[in-house]
Phi, psi and omega in degrees: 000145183282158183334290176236097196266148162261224210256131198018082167258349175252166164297157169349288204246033162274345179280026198249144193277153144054081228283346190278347185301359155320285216267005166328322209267342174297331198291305206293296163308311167311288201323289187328299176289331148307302176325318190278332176298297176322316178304307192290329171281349172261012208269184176224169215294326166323289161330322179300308225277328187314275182264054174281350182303313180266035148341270180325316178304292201299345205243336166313289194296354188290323165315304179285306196323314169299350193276307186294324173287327166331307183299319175281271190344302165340296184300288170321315162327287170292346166290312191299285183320288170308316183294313207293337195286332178278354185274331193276005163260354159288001191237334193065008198277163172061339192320137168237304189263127174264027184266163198258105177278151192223209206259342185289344192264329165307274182337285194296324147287037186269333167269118184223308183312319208312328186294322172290306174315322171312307148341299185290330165306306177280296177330290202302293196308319214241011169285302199268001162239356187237049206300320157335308207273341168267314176328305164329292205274355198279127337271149205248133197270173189298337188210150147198122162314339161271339132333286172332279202313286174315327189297317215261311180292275194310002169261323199280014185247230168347304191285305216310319200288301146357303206269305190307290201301340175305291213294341193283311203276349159309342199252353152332114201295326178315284145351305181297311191298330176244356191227258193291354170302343165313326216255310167245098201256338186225135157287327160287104168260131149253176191335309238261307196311322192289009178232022167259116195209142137310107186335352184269318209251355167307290180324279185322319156310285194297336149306307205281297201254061156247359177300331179275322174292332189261322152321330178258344155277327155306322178251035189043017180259003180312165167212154158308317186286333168303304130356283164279317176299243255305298148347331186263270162013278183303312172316320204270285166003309169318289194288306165344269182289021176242013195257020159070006187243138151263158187212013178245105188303176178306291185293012149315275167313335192279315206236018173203041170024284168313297200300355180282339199224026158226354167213143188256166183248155184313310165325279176287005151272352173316306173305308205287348166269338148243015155287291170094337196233011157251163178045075161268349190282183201253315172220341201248114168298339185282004161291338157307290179307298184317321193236026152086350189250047176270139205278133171312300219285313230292351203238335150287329191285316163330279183300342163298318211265353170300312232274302219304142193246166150346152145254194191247120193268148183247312173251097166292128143257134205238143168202184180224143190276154174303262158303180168292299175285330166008290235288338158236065163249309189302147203337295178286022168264233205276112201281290148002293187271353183261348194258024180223147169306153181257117156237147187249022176240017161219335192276142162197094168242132244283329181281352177287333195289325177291006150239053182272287176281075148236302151345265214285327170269018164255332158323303175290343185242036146297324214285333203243347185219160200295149184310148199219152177291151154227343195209144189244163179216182188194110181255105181032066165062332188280350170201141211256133200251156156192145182252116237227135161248145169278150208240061144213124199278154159004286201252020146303285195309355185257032176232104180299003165286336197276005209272355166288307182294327149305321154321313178258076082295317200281338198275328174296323171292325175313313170307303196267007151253326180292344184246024182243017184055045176268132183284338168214140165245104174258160219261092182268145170055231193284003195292332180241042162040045166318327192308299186212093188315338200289341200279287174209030195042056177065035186100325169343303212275018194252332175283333189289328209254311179271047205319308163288041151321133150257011163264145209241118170274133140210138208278343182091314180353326159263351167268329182307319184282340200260315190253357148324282240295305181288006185279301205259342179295317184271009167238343176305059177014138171311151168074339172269114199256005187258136175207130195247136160235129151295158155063173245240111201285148140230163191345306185309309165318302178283352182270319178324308198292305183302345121325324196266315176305299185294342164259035188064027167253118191285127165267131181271126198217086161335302191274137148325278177319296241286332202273330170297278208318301175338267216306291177330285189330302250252304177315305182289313158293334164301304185313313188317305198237140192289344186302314177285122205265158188294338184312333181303353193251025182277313204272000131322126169236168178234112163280114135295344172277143173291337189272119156232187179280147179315339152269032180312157166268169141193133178284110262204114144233197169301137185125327200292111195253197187273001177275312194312313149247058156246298192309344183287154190265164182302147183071016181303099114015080157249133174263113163292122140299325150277148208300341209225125181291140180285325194273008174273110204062021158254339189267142188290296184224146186236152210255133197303320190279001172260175182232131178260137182253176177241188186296137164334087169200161189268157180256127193295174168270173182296352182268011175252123169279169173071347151329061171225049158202141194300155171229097181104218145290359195275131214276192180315118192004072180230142176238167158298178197258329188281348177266354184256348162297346189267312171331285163341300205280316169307324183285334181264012200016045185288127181259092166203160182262173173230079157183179224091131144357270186297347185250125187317162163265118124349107153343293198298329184290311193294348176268317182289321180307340196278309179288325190279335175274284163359315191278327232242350182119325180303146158227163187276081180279147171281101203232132193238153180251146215279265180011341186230353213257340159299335186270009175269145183305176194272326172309321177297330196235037160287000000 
């Protein structure tokens, strides 16, 4: 919001639960009069001959008809713009402003729409009151060359003129202070930022470019393409010099001179977001040239931000998408909806059920192509982060049939960071096959086939054990020694129960089988560190019974099903060990009287830049323990890799990793999952 905002900087309908619902009743009137057209075109000819009377009418409605697909085009439009923009700032190529976008920068552009709704509003309003104007326009054709033509003059006359001196007088403090200082609140823009205004100064853009559209409809010469082209025209420009990337080549300008000073590039509006006091035109530079306030720099920061390559990434985080709707949970989906945790056994939106096929055709082009960036990071200039998705969901990885092809994805993606001189990849959610180790044993088989890697795999696995552990010494009630573990053991599990034996907590082990492996594990790792007494393995038990005390823990992995927490008593403590909480999509219903913990992980510091989409379910610059483990390991240049099955956890590794994510900045949070964590006492969830 600007400094000192003035008389209508919010919208109408901003206090409205679902802001599109404005335009509910037009849309509900379009269906309707499709229906009536369609009914008539299916009429027989008698009938036609009948109402020919309301002809004209009906040829009226061809105008309204056209507004809802403008609109959803819109939408779509500016969706096409944000992912590409995000993908390509995610590679840094072409990159012109290095400044950091964050969540604060998400948030304040979350109405990026209010223009389209406006649009639909005045569209709609001036279909059904100004009935002159479709008649005039009756019936309106697809094209007319002198529509075109005109349409095409008057921006580049008037508005183009308009707009400069608007805009000069926008940056007037008076004006700046209450109105567009909004518009540069940030310096790193993406596509969206060009339609965030204050509703006042919104209105005022939208006076300027209906001077073409109303002209052509005043003077009959509208068309669709006149029309919509023009609108598609602006939008796309709008987004063009706001996508912080440059993409408009040389050889533009080499063989066509002139045009530098009728379309501007992502560079030169760049300057104008950090200049402020330069480059004002709205797309055709030469009123800039004309009137002197054209920026010296634009034509080198062009060719400088052409030049710019890739950089050198130091850390790969490698993950995957979950669900099906995932894929706009992820950086380059839906900026909004990426910017909140994702549960697909609570997050829902309603706009979502209208893209299942786009879903399912991403689902199908998962299938033909290779792990791709979707998000860049920056941990205090000293090391450049970036997260790789693997193109396969959730209940891929739980299909042997998919598990050949998922080796060489992940084993391809490993290659193509070693060979891109990335210092560590670390391995999220199921890539280091908590589910099922048979997958590629937590990474093992990938050091086994590449023994000389210099790129270092780690799975995170000791910082996981390390903040469980610390998870149950700070909620476990004085006098309460108990821990129940579920669900499906691994390395990570078992070092966990063996810390908690050594510090007198006794663990409960339900299966049998589970409780013979422990017991074997806990002997085996006691022979290991000299450190340990045999005794500690006293303080396994094997429970055949369900009952425990009302503050029980209980340790929680894949496997853990929805019966396994029913069967738990009121006030149960469930903790994951695992990377994917069992109850995320799978529990039907999760109980209001237990306290749910989420996946192990930390809140990053303030030196990891460029935050702004949630990772995963994990709330608001919060990480997984395997991706700040991968941080970690760089930053400490530790050369060993940290994963596999077969290779221990250490005492000493779960202490160093721990201290070194601490020293660095990391912290340690209480994560409760909020959804479940309002019906709870207020102590849980500090």
């Amino acid at each position: 919001m600007a400094g000192k905002p003035g008389i209508l900087t919010e919208s109408p309908w901003k206090q409205i639960q679902g802001t599109y619902i404005v335009l509910a009743p037009w849309v509900v009137d379009t269906m309707y009069t499709a229906s009536k057209m369609m009914s008539k075109l299916t009429s027989t000819k008698e009938e036609e001959e009948r109402g020919s009377n309301n002809n004209s009418r009906d040829d009226d409605m061809r105008i309204y008809l056209i507004i809802l697909p403008l609109l959803l085009w819109r939408i779509i439009h500016a969706q096409i713009w944000t992912s590409y923009a995000r993908f390509r700032t995610a590679k840094a190529k072409n990159r012109i402003v290095d400044k950091p976008i964050e969540f604060e920068q998400v948030d304040r552009e979350s109405n990026w729409d209010d223009n389209i709704i406006l649009l639909g509003v005045i569209f709609y309003l001036g279909c059904k009151w100004v009935p002159v104007v479709a008649k005039e326009n009756s019936p309106m054709p697809f094209w007319r060359t002198d529509g075109v033509i005109m349409t095409i003059l008057i921006h580049i006359g008037p508005v183009e003129f308009l707009y400069y001196w608007l805009h000069r007088a926008l940056h007037h403090h008076f004006l700046y202070s209450r109105y567009h200082s909004h518009h540069h609140s940030y310096i790193a823009t993406e596509p969206i930022t060009s339609v965030i205004h204050p509703f006042g100064e919104l209105v005022s853009y939208f006076v300027l470019f209906f001077i073409p559209i109303l002209t052509v409809i005043f003077t009959g010469t509208a068309s669709i393409v006149a029309i919509v082209g023009y609108i598609t025209y602006v939008d796309f420009m709008n987004y063009l010099g706001h996508c912080n990337f440059e993409l408009v080549p040389s050889s533009v300008f080499r063989f066509f001179p002139f045009l530098k000073y009728l379309f501007y590039t992502p560079s030169f509006h760049s300057l104008h977001h950090t200049r402020f006091r330069t480059n004002y035109s709205l797309f055709m530079p030469i009123y800039d040239h004309i009137y002197g306030t054209m920026d010296s720099s634009s034509d080198e920061l062009y060719r400088t931000s052409l030049r710019r390559s890739n950089e050198q990434t130091d850390v790969v985080h490698l993950t995957h998408p979950t669900t099906l709707d995932s894929i706009y949970h992820l950086h380059p989906g839906l900026a909004s909806f990426a910017s909140k945790p994702y549960n697909p056994s609570t997050t829902t939106e309603w706009y979502l059920i209208f893209a299942w096929p786009l879903t399912y055709m991403w689902a199908f082009l998962f299938g033909y192509i290779s792990s791709f960036v979707v998000e860049r990071n920056n941990f205090d200039g000293r090391l450049n982060l970036q997260t790789w998705v693997v193109p396969k969901y959730t209940y891929q990885y739980k299909l042997t049939s998919q598990r050949k092809k998922i080796n060489e994805l992940l084993e391809k993606a490993i290659l193509e960071a070693e060979k891109a001189g990335v210092k560590v990849i670390s391995l999220g959610l199921l890539n280091q096959a908590s589910y099922d180790e048979e997958l590629n044993k937590n990474g093992e088989i990938y050091i086994a086939k590449h023994p000389n890697l210099k790129i270092r795999v780690v799975d995170g696995s000791s910082l996981t054990v390390a903040l469980v552990v610390n998870n149950i010494t700070n909620i476990i009630p004085e006098g309460a020694k108990q821990v129940t573990m579920r669900g499906k053991f691994t390395k990570v599990a078992y070092t966990i129960a063996l810390l908690l034996c050594q510090r007198g907590y006794q663990v409960i082990v339900p299966s049998k089988d589970e409780f013979e492996k422990l017991k074997w594990k806990l002997k085996t790792m006691i022979m290991d560190t000299a450190s340990l007494t045999p005794d500690i393995s006293s303080n396994s038990i094997l429970s055949t019974t369900i009952t425990h005390a009302h503050n029980q823990v209980w340790l929680v992995g894949d496997g853990f099903s929805d019966q396994n927490q029913r069967d738990a008593s009121a006030g149960t403590f469930f903790i994951p060990f695992s990377q994917i909480p069992p109850w995320i999509g799978n529990f039907k219903n999760m109980r209001k009287d237990c306290v749910y913990f989420n996946s192990p992980a930390m809140t990053v510091p303030p030196a990891v830049e460029n935050i702004h989409s949630c990772e995963d379910w994990l709330p608001r610059r919060i990480m997984s323990t395997a991706r700040v483990a991968g941080i970690v390991h760089a930053l400490e240049n530790w050369n060993s890799h940290e994963c596999g099955s077969n290779s221990p956890i250490t005492l000493e590794d779960v202490e160093k990793v721990l201290t070194a994510s601490l020293r660095h900045g990391f912290c340690i949070p209480y994560l409760i999952d909020q959804d479940i964590s309002q019906s709870m006492p207020s102590e849980h969830t500090k």
